[in-house]
N, C-alpha and C positions, 0 to 999 in steps of 0.2 A: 364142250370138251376143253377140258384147262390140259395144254399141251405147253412145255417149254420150249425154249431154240434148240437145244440138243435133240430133243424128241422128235423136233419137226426135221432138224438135218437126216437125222437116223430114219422116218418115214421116208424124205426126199429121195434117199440115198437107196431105202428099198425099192420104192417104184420105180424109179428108173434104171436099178438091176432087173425087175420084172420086165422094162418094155424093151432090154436089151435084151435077154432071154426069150420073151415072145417072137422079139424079129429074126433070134438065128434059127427057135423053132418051126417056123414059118420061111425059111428058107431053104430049110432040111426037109420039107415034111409039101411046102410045094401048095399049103393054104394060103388063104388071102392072110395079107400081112394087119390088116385093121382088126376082124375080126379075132382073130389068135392075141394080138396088144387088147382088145378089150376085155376077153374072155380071161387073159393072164394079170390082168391088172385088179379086173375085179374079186379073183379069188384071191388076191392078195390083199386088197382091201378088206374083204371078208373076214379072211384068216386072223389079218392084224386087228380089226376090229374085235373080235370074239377073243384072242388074247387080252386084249386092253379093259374086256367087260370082266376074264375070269380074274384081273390083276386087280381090282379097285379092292 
């Protein structure tokens, strides 16, 4: 993957709106707080990846 520094901030900057989201999900909702960060982390890896495939 040929990613710039801008690219890589703007990834950084999603994941960890993701695992800040996972943990207030997970405390409204009353699941394990690792589980809920991995499950929301990976669809957003998912997600961004599959953007990044339909953008080449």
């Amino acid at each position: 993957m040929n990613l710039e520094k801008s690219q890589l901030d703007l990834l950084s900057s999603l994941l960890q709106s993701s695992v800040n989201t996972s943990k207030d999900i997970a405390e409204i909702s009353g699941q394990d707080k690792t589980t809920v960060t991995l499950i929301a982390v990976g669809l957003t890896l998912a997600v961004t990846g599959f953007l990044r495939s339909m953008n080449v």
